[in-house]
C-alpha positions as CSV (number, residue, x, y, z in Angstrom):
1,X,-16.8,73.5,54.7
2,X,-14.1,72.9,57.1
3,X,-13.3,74.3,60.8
4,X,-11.3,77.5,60.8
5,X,-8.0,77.9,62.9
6,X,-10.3,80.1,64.9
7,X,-12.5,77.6,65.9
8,X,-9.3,75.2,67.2
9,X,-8.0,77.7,69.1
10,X,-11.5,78.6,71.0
11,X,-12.2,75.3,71.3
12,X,-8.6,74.8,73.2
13,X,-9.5,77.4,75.0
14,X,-12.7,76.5,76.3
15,X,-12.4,73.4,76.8
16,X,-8.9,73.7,78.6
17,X,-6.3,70.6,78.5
18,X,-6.7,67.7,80.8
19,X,-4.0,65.2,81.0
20,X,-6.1,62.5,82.8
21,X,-9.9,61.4,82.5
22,X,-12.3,63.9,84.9
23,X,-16.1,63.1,85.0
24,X,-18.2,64.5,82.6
25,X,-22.1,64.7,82.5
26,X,-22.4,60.5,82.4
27,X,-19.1,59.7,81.9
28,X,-15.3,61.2,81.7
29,X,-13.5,62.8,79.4
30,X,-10.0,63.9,78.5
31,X,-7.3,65.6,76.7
32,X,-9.8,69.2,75.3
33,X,-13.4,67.7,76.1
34,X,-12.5,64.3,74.6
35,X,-15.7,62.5,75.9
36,X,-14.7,58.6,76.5
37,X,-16.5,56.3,74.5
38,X,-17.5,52.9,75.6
39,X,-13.9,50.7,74.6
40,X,-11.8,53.7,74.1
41,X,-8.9,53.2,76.7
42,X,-7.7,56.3,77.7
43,X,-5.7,57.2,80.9
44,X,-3.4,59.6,80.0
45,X,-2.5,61.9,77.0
46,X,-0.1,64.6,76.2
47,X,-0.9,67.9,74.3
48,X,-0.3,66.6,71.2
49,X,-2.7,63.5,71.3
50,X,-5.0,65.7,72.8
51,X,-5.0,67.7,70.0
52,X,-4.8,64.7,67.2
53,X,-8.3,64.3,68.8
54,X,-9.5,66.9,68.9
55,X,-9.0,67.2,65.6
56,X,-11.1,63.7,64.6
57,X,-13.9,65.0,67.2
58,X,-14.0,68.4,65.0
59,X,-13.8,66.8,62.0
60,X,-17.3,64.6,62.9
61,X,-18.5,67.5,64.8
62,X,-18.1,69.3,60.9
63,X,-19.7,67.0,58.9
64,X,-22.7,66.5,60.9
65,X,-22.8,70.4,60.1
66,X,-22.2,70.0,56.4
67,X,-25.3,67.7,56.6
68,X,-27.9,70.7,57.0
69,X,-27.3,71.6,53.7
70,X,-27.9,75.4,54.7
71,X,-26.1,78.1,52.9
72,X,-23.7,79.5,55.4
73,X,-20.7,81.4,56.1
74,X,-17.7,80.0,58.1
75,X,-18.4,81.8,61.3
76,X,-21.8,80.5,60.9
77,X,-20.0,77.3,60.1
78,X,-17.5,77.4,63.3
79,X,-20.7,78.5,66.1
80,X,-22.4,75.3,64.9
81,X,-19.3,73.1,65.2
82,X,-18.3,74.0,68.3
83,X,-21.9,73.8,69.9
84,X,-21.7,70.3,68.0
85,X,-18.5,69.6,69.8
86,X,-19.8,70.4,73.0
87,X,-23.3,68.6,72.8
88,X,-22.8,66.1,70.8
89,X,-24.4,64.8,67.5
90,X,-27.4,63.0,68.5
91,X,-28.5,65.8,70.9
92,X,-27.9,68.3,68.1
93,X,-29.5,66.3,65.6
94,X,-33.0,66.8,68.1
95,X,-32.4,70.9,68.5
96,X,-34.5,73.2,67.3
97,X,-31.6,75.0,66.1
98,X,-30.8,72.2,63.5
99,X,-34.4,72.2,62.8
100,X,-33.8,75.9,62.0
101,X,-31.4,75.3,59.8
102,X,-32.5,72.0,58.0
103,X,-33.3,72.4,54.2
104,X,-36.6,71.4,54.8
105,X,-38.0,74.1,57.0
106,X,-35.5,76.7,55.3
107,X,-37.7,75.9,51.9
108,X,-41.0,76.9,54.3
109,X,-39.8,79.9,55.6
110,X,-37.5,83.7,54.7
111,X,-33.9,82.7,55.1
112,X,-33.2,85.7,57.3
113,X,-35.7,84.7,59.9
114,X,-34.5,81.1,60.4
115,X,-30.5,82.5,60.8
116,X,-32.5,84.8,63.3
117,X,-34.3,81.7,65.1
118,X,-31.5,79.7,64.9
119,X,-29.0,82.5,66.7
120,X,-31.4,82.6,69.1
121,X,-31.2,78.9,69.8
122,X,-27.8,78.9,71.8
123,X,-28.1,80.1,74.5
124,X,-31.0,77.6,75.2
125,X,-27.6,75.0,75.9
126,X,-26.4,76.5,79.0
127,X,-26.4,73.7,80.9
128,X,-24.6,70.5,82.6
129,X,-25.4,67.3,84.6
130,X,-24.2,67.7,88.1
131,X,-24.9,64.1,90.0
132,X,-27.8,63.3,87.5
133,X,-29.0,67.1,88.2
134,X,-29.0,69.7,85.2
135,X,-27.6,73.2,86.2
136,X,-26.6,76.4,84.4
137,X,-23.2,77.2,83.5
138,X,-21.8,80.3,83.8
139,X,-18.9,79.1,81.5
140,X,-21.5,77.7,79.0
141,X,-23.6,80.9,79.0
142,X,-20.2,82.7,77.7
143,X,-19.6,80.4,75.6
144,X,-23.0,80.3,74.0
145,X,-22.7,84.0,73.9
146,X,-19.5,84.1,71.6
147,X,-20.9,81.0,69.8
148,X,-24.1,83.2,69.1
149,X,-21.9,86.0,68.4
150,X,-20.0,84.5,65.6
151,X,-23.2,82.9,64.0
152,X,-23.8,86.5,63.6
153,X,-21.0,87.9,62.0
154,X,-21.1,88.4,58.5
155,X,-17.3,87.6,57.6
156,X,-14.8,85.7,59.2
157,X,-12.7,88.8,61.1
158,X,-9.7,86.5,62.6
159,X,-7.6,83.8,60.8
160,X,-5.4,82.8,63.7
């Protein structure tokens, strides 16, 4: 599957633009949530390079996603992405929401209770790092909530 123009446009607005680095959990990022790797030099960006990647970071955000091999629907598709987006891989590849969905455990168990287990997984990521300290967000709350929201639609509602 591939990300919707839906999922672009909330992650754009979630993540808001930054034109210079701000810090970030243990580190900074940039540009829409851009987190700074180790030899990436980045000081400033426009809109445009913000978005070009954005774009790359959705694009590995989405196939980590197309790696559970779990039927789903591109809302379903989209929440995952952009929790992917804003975790990161290797803390999503350790949630129980990926173990949810994994084709192993789906084999072991009804199909409609691990969608239900696994909607019920977001709002477990609710928080951030704050001076080495994690706290709850009130902006990751919402978010988790419109994440979970969409994982529970049936059909994609909104093209734009």
């Amino acid at each position: 599957m591939t990300p919707s123009p839906r999922l672009y446009k909330f992650l754009e607005e979630q993540e808001t633009f930054n034109q210079f680095p701000y810090p970030d959990g243990n580190g900074f990022s940039i540009g829409f949530g851009h987190f700074i790797k180790k030899g990436e030099d980045l000081k400033k960006v426009n809109t445009a390079q913000a978005r070009e990647i954005l774009k790359n970071d959705v694009a590995e955000a989405a196939t980590e996603v197309n790696k559970l091999h779990a039927p789903l629907n591109q809302n379903q598709f989209d929440a995952l992405v952009s929790l992917v987006y804003n975790i990161g891989i290797t803390k999503f590849r350790k949630s129980q929401i990926r173990k949810f969905l994994h084709s192993s455990f789906y084999e072991m168990n009804a199909p409609k209770e691990r969608y239900l287990w696994a909607s019920e997984q977001f709002h477990r990521w609710n928080k951030v790092t704050i001076n080495g300290a994690k706290r709850i967000s009130n902006g990751l709350i919402r978010r988790r909530l419109i994440e979970a929201e969409w994982f529970n639609e049936k059909e994609l509602e909104h093209e734009s």
